[in-house]
N, C-alpha and C positions, 0 to 999 in steps of 0.2 A: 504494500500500500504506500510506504514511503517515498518509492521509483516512481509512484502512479501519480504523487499529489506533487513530486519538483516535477514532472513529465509536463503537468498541466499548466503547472503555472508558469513555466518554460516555454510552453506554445501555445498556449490559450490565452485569447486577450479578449479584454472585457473596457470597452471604449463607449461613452456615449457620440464621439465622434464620429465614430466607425460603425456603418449596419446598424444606426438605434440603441446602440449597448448592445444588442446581441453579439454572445462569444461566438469569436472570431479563430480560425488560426491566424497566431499573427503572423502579421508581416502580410496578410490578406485581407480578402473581403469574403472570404466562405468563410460560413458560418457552420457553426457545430451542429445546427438544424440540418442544416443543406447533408452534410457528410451522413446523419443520420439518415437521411429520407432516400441518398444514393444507396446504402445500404439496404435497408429498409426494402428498396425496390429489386435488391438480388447481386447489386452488382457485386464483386471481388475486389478486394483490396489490389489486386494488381489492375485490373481495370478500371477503379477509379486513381491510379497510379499513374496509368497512361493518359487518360484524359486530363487529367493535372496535373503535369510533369513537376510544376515546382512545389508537389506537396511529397514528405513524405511517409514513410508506414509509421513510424511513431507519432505523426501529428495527427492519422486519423484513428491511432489507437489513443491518442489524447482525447481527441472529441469525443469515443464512446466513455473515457473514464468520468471524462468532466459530468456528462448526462446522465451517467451511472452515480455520481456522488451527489449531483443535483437532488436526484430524487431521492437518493439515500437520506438526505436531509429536508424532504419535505413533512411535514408533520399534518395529520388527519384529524379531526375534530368532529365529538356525532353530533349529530345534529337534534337528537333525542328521540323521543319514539312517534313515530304517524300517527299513532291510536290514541296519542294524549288527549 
């Protein structure tokens, strides 16, 4: 986990400048959305490799960490019971 959270903040940038604040890899303008949703649709880490030559496997293994720790830290709250 300790490789995973310098990994992130090593190439993960978080800019209101840049893409609205959405994380970013830096040094870009893809977002760790965008890597997700290329995944998401099937592609390969090598073929989103190719198609963005100047990224690479450790920065879209950054995005899945980053999304991964994101929600690891979202916190749920009930909402109480329908039938109240």
């Amino acid at each position: 986990m300790w490789y995973n959270m310098f990994a992130m903040k090593d190439r993960i940038e978080v800019n209101p400048k840049i893409m609205l604040g959405k994380p970013v890899i830096k040094g870009t303008r893809i977002t760790v959305e965008h890597v997700l949703k290329l995944l998401k649709q099937g592609l390969s880490v090598k073929e989103i490799l190719k198609d963005y030559p100047h990224l690479r496997k450790r920065d879209i293994e950054a995005a899945v960490d980053y999304a991964t720790d994101s929600l690891g830290r979202e916190r749920a709250y009930p909402l109480g019971s329908i039938h109240s």
